[in-house]
Each structure stands twice: as C-alpha cells, then as structure tokens.
KOLDREN-704327 format. One line per 5 residues: their letters; for each residue x, y, z of C-alpha. Coordinates in pm, 1 decimal. Example, Ala and Ser with C-alpha at 12.3 -4.5 7.8 and 13.67 -1.06 7.14 Angstrom:
<nodes>
AS) 1230.0,-450.0,780.0 ~ 1367.0,-106.0,714.0
</nodes>
This chain:
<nodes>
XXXXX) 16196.7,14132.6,7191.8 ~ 16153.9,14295.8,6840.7 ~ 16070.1,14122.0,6534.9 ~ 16033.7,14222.5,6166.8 ~ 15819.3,14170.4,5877.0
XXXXX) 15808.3,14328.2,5529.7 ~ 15537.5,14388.6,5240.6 ~ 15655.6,14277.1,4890.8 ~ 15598.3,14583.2,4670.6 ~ 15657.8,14730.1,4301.0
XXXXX) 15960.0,14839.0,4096.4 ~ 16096.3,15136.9,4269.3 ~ 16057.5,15450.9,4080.8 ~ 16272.6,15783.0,4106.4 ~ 16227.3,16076.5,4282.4
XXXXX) 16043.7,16362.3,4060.2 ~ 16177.9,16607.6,4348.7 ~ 16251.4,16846.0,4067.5 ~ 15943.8,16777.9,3846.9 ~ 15651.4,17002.1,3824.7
XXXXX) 15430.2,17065.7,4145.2 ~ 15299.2,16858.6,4303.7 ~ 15604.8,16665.7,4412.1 ~ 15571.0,16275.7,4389.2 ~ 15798.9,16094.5,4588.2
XXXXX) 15789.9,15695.9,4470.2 ~ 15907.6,15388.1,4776.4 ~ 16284.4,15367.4,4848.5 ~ 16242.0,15087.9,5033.0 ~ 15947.2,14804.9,5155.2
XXXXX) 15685.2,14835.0,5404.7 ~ 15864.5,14712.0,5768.5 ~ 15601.3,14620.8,6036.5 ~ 15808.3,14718.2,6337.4 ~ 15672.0,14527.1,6666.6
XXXXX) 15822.4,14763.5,6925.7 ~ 15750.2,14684.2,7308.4 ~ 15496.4,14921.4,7359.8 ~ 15306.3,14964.9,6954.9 ~ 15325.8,14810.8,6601.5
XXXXX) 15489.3,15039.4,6363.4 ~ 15418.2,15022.0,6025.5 ~ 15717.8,15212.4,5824.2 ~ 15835.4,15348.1,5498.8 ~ 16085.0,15521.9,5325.7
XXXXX) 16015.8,15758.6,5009.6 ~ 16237.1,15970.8,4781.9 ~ 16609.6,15986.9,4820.6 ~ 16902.3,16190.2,4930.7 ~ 16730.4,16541.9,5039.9
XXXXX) 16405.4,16396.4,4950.2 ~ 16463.0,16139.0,5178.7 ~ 16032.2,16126.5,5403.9 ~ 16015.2,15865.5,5676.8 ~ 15589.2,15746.5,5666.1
XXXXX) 15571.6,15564.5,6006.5 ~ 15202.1,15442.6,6125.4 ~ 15152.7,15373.6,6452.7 ~ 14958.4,15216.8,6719.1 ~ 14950.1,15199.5,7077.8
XXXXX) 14642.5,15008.3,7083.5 ~ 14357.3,14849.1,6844.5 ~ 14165.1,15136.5,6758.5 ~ 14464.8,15421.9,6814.5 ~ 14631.4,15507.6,6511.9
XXXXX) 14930.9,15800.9,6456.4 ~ 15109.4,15929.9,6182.1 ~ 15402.0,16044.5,6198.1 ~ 15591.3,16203.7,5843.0 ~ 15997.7,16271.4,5882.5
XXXXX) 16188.7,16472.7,5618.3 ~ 16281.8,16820.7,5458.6 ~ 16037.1,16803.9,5219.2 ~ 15769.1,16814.2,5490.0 ~ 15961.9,17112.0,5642.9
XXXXX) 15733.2,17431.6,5694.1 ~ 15745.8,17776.2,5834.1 ~ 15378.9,17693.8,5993.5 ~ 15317.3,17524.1,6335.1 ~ 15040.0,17295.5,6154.6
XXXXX) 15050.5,17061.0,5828.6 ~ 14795.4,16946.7,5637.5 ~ 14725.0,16599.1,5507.3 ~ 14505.8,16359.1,5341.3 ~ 14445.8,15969.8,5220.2
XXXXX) 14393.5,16015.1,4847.9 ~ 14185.0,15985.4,4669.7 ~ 13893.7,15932.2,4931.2 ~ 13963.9,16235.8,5142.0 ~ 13897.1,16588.4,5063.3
XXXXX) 13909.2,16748.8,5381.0 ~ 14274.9,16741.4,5582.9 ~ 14369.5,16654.3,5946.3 ~ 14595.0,16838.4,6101.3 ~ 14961.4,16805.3,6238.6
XXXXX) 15169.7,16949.8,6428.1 ~ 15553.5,17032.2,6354.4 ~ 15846.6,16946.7,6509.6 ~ 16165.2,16795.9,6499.0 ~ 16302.1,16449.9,6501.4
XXXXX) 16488.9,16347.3,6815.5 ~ 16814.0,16182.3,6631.8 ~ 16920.3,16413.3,6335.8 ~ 16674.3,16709.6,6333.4 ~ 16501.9,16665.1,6098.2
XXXXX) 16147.0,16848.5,5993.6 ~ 15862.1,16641.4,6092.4 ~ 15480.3,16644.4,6123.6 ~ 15303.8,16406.9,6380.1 ~ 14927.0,16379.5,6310.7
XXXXX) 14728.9,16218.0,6609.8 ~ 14411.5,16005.0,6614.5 ~ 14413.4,15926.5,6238.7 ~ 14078.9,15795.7,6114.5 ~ 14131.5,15526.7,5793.8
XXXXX) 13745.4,15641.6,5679.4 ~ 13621.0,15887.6,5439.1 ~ 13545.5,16218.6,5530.0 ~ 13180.1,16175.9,5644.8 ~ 13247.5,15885.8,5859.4
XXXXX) 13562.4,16013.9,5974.8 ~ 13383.6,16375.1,6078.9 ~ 13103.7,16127.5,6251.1 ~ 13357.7,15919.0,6444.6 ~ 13513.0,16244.9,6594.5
XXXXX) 13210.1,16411.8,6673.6 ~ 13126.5,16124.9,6850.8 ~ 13446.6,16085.2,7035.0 ~ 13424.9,16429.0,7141.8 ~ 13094.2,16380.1,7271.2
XXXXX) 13145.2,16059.1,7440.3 ~ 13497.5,16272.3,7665.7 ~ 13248.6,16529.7,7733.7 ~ 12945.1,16405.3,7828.6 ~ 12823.2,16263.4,8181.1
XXXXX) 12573.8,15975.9,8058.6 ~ 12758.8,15661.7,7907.7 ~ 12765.2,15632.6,7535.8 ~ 12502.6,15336.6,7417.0 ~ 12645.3,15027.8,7374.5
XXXXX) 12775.3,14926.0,6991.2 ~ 12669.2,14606.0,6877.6 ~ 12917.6,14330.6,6762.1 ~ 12780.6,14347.7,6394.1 ~ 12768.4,14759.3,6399.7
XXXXX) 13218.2,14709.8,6481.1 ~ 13227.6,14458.8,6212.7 ~ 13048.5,14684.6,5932.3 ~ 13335.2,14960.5,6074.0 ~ 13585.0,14746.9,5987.9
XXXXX) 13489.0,14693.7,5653.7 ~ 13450.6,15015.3,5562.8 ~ 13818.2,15110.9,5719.9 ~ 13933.8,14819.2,5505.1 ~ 13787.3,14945.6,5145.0
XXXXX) 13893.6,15271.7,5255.0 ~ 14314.8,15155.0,5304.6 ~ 14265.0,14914.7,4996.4 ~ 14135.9,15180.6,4801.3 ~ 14377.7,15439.2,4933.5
XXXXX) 14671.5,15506.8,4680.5 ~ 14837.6,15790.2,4811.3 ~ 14874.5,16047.4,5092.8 ~ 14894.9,16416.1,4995.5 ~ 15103.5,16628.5,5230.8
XXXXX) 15088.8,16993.4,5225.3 ~ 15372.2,17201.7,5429.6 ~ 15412.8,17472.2,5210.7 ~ 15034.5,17526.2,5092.5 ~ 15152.4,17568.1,4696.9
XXXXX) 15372.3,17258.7,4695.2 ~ 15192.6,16953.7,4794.4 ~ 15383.7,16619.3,4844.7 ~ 15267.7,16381.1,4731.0 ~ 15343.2,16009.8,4861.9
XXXXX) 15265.7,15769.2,4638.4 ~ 15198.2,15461.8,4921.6 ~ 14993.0,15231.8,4652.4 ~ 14754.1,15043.1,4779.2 ~ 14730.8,15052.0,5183.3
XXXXX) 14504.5,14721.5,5207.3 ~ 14773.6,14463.3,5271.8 ~ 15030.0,14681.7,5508.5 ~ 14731.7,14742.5,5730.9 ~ 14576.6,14400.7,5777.8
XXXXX) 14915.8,14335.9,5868.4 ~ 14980.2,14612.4,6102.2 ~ 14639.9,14546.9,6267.4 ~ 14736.8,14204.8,6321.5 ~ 15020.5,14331.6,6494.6
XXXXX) 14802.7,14546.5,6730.6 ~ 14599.6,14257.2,6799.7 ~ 14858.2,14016.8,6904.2 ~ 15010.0,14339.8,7140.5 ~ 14700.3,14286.5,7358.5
XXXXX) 14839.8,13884.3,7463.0 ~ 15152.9,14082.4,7585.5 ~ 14962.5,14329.5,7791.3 ~ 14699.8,14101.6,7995.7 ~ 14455.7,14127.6,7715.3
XXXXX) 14222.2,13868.7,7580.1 ~ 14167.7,13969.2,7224.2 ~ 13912.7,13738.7,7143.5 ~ 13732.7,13882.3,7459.9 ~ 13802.6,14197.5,7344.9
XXXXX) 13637.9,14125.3,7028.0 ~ 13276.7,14090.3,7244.6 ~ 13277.6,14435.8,7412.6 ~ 12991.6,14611.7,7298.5 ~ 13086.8,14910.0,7572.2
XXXXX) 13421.0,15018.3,7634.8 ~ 13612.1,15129.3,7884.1 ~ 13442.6,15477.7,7978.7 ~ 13485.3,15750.4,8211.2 ~ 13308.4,16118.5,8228.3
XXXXX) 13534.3,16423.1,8199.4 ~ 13840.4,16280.2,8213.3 ~ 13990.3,16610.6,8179.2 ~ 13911.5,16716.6,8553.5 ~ 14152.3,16468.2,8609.6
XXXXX) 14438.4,16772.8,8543.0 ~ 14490.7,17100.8,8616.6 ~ 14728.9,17356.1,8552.9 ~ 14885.3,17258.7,8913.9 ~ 15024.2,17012.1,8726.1
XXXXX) 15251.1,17106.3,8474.4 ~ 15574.9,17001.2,8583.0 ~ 15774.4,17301.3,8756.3 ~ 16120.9,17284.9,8581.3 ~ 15928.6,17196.2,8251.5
XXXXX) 15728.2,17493.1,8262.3 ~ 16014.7,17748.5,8391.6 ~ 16208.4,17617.7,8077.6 ~ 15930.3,17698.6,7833.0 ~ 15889.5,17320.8,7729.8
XXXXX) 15589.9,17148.9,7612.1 ~ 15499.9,16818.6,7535.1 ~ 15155.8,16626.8,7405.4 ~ 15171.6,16265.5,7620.9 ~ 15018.3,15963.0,7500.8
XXXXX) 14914.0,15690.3,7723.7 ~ 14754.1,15364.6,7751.6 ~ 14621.8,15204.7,8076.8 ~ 14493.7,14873.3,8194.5 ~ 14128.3,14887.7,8322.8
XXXXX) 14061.7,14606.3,8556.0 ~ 13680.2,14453.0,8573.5 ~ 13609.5,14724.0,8893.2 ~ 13708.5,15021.4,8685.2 ~ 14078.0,15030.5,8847.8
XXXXX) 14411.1,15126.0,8680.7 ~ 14586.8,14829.9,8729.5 ~ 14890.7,14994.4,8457.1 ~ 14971.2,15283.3,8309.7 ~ 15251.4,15314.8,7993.8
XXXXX) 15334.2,15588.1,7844.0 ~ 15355.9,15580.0,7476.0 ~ 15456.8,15952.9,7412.1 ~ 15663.4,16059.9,7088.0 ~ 15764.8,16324.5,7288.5
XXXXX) 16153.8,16242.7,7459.0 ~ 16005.5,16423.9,7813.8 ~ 16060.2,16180.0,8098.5 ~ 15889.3,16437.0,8347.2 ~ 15568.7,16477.1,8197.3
XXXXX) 15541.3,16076.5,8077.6 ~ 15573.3,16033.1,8498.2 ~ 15341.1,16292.0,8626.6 ~ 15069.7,16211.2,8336.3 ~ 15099.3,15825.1,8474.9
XXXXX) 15124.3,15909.1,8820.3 ~ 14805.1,16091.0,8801.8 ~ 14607.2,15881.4,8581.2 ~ 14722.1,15576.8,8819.3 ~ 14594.8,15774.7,9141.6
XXXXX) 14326.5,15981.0,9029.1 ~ 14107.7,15809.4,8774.6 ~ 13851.1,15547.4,8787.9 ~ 13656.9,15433.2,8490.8 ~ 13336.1,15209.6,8417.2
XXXXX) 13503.9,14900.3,8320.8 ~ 13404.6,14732.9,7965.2 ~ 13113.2,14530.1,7921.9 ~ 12991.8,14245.0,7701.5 ~ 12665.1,14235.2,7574.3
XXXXX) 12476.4,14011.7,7863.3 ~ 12616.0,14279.8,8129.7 ~ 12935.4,14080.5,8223.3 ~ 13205.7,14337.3,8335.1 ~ 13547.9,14261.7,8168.7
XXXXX) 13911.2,14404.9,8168.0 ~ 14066.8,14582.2,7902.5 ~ 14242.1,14891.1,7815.8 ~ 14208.5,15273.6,7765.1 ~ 14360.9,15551.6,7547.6
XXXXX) 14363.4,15901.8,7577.2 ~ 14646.4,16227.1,7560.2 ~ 14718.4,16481.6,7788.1 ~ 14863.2,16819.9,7629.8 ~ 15092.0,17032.6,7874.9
XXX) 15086.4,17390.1,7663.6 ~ 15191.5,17730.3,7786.8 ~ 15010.5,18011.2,7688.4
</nodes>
C-alpha cells in the first residue's frame, strides 16, 4: 500500500528559464514523500512547461541515498552530469544520462549521494571503497561516532539551499530546493519505518556498531554472467539491490531496487547474490550477532 505526505513550502516563484545564466528554476509544486513498496521517495517538481525538472531522492535503505533529476533542461550531449548541494559543496558527483522510461525524457541518475561536505563526503567514500576491497573487517563504529554523523548530515541538508546542475558545462541549473532540513527528516523517517516491513528491527538496528560485511564481493560476478540476449542486443544496465542478512551471514532475501526497466539482469543479479554470497552478519557492541540488511550495485557494461 502507498501513502502520501507533503512539505508546506513558500510562494511559488516563476521560471527565469530565459534569464541570464545560470538558470534558476523556483518549486512548481510541494515536496511529496512517496512510500513506494520497495524505497521512500522524496519528490519535486521545478520550472514549468519545457522547463518542467523532476528532483526525486531516493532510498532503498537507511544509509542508501539516489538522485535522480528528469527534464530537458538537464539534457546533455555528454554521458556524465555534474552536480552539487549548494552552497556547502564545491566539488561535483557524477551522473550518468539517460532517459526516462514513460515519455523520454533527458535524465541524470546520480548514485550513492553523500548529504556531507566535501571533506567528509571524500572520507566516507574512501572508506567505502576500502571497506569492498579489503580482506580484514572494517573496525567497529561506535554508537556515539553514527550519532555525531548524523548531525553533521543534518546541518549539512538544513543548511543546503540549492542544488547546482551542470549538463551543458556553461549553463548551470540551478534548483533552488530551499532549505533541505525538514524534507529529509521526513524522508529518513520514511526509510526507517521501511525496515518494520522488511523483517527489520530498527531500534536494533540503531545498536550495530558493525555491519553487515563481506570481502570482495565483486568475485561474486564474472563476465560469464552477463545475460546472453542482453549482451547480443548491446544493452546495459547498473542493478541495485538490497538483501536480508540473517544472524549466520545467510541471504535469507534478495529485492531488486534497480531504476533500470531490465527484468533479466534484476533476476540473474538476485539469483547470484542469493546462491553465491555469504556475509559476516552485523554485530552489536557486546559481540551479539544480529540480522539486518545489505546494499550494494552490480554494473553489466560492454566494452
């Protein structure tokens, strides 16, 4: 079942689509916190009539955050587009173009978002990357260390006013989002109650000090595995998923959360996960193995 909830905001402005560069585009309509079966969407319109950007947030899982921007105005001649949370960011993430599924519409999706500035957002990653990598379990992260986190990602969405898009590199769109403090405490609220309607105790949850782990998941694949018809037809796809961890280390469920309309590579990324990985299970701080979940993203690319 889907519900609905909205964000009261300002006096809607007009579009300056034909104002000098950058472009602002002002909210056409209210924040709408979206809780779909499988994430909490947090959505937006800006502009109007060609204007017209889509701003959806989403999340698959406490912790996982996408962006995805829909519109001409973010249409671009590049396969990447850059973008930033202004005006605490300086240095872009990246996203990758495509289309929209319904109307065909230019569109950007940028993955693994980090709501931090730049040096704790460049931290974060490095230390994501080295935690997928390496073969010796990350150290365990305190209760109080995820709570100071937090409060940084908070000031950083409060104090957030805008995101700067960039598909053109001398035309920069700008989205003028207002403060992001409210829409997110509400979108992570969201996320939170998602873990009930997966298995998950969030107030356990709330106690892990390591999380679900596993070294290398990426021997997991191999090319062998690119789906035959997919790959004779040129297609590619980036698939998202989310599985249950049990408190041996067992898939117990896998769901694919992909943006990506590709049936074939949402079931052989599942299938595999379900039948080929096993993880350390989550821990609380006295030892005590726990269930929970884990996110990660397989690409399928041809080269």
């Amino acid at each position: 079942m889907r519900t609905r909830a909205f964000v009261a905001v300002a006096a809607l402005m007009p579009s300056l689509a034909n104002a000098a560069e950058p472009v602002h585009l002002a909210p056409s309509t209210p924040w709408d916190i979206d809780y779909a079966e499988n994430s909490c969407r947090l959505i937006r319109h800006f502009g109007q009539g060609d204007d017209l950007t889509i701003l959806v947030f989403e999340s698959e899982a406490p912790g996982a955050l996408d962006m995805l921007v829909v519109g001409k105005p973010v249409g671009t001649p590049s396969d990447q587009v850059p973008a930033k949370f202004v005006p605490l960011q300086s240095k872009p993430m990246r996203g990758d173009v495509g289309q929209s599924t319904d109307k065909g519409l230019p569109m950007a999706l940028f993955s693994t978002v980090r709501l931090l500035p730049d040096e704790a957002a460049a931290a974060e990653e490095k230390e994501d990357h080295r935690r997928d990598m390496s073969s010796v379990r990350p150290r365990p992260v305190s209760v109080a260390e995820q709570a100071a986190k937090k409060a940084m990602r908070q000031n950083f969405v409060t104090n957030t006013t805008a995101i700067e898009i960039d598909p053109r590199r001398d035309r920069p769109i700008i989205l003028d989002t207002g403060s992001l403090g409210d829409p997110i405490k509400l979108f992570d609220q969201c996320s939170r109650n998602s873990l009930r309607d997966w298995g998950v105790d969030p107030d356990l949850e709330d106690k892990i000090v390591k999380p679900v782990w596993a070294p290398d998941p990426s021997r997991w694949f191999s090319s062998d595995d690119y789906p035959s018809g997919m790959q004779s037809s040129g297609q590619e796809s980036v698939v998202k998923v989310r599985v249950l961890v049990d408190a041996t280390g067992r898939v117990t469920k896998c769901t694919s959360v992909s943006h990506f309309q590709a049936p074939e590579f949402d079931q052989i990324t599942c299938a595999k996960f379900t039948a080929r990985a096993h993880f350390a299970p989550a821990e609380l701080a006295d030892g005590t193995k726990v269930p929970s979940y884990y996110v990660n993203k397989v690409a399928f690319r041809l080269r």
